[in-house]
N, C-alpha and C positions, 0 to 999 in steps of 0.2 A: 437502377430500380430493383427493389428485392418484390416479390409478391407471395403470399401464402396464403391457405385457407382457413376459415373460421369455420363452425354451424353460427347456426343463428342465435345460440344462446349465447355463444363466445363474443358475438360482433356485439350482439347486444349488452352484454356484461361491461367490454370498452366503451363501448357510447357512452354509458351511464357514468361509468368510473370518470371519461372525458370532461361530464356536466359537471362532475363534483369536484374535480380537481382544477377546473377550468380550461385544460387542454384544449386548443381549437378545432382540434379533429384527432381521428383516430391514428393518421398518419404521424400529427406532432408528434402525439404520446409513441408511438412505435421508434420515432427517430431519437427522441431524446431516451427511451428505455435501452436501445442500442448503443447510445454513445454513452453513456454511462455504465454501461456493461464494458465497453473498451475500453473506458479511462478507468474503473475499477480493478483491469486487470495490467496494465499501465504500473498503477499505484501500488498494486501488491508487487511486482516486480522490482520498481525503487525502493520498496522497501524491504524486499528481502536482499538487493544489491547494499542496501545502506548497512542492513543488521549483520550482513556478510565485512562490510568494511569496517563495524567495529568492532568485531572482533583480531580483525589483523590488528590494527589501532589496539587493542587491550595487550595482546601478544608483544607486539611490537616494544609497550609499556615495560612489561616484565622481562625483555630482555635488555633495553637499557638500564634498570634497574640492576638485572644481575650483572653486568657490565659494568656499571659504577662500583658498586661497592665490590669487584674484586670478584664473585659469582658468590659470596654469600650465601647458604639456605636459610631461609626464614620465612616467615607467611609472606606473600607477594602483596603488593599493593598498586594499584592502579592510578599511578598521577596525573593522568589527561581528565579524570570527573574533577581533581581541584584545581585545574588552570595549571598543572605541573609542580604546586608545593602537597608534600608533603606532610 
């Protein structure tokens, strides 16, 4: 059970918002604002874990690339965005 305090213009600003949005109490609205705040922060997490893992994934790219053709300099190219053709 979490509890906090309101004034009376804050309870009453919820209640109203509750009417308009249809929320069945001030509790729902409080429970669903919270869990959405957790899975928002969930989500930016997977996604900075994912934008971290393509970059190893792009790296990864260019060192098989230099490793094929013998370590070659030339502009690098990224074959995992075309399915691996070139």
């Amino acid at each position: 059970m979490i509890s906090f305090r309101l004034s009376e213009d804050e309870y009453a600003s919820l209640r109203s918002f509750c009417e308009i949005h249809g929320a069945r109490s001030v509790s729902d609205l409080a429970r669903d604002a919270v869990h959405r705040l957790v899975r928002k922060d969930a989500d930016t997490q997977v996604a900075a874990t994912l934008e971290e893992l393509k970059g190893r994934l792009d790296s990864l790219d260019l060192q098989m690339q230099r490793l094929s053709t013998g370590g070659e300099a030339g502009p690098p190219q990224i074959m995992r965005h075309n399915n691996g053709k070139t």
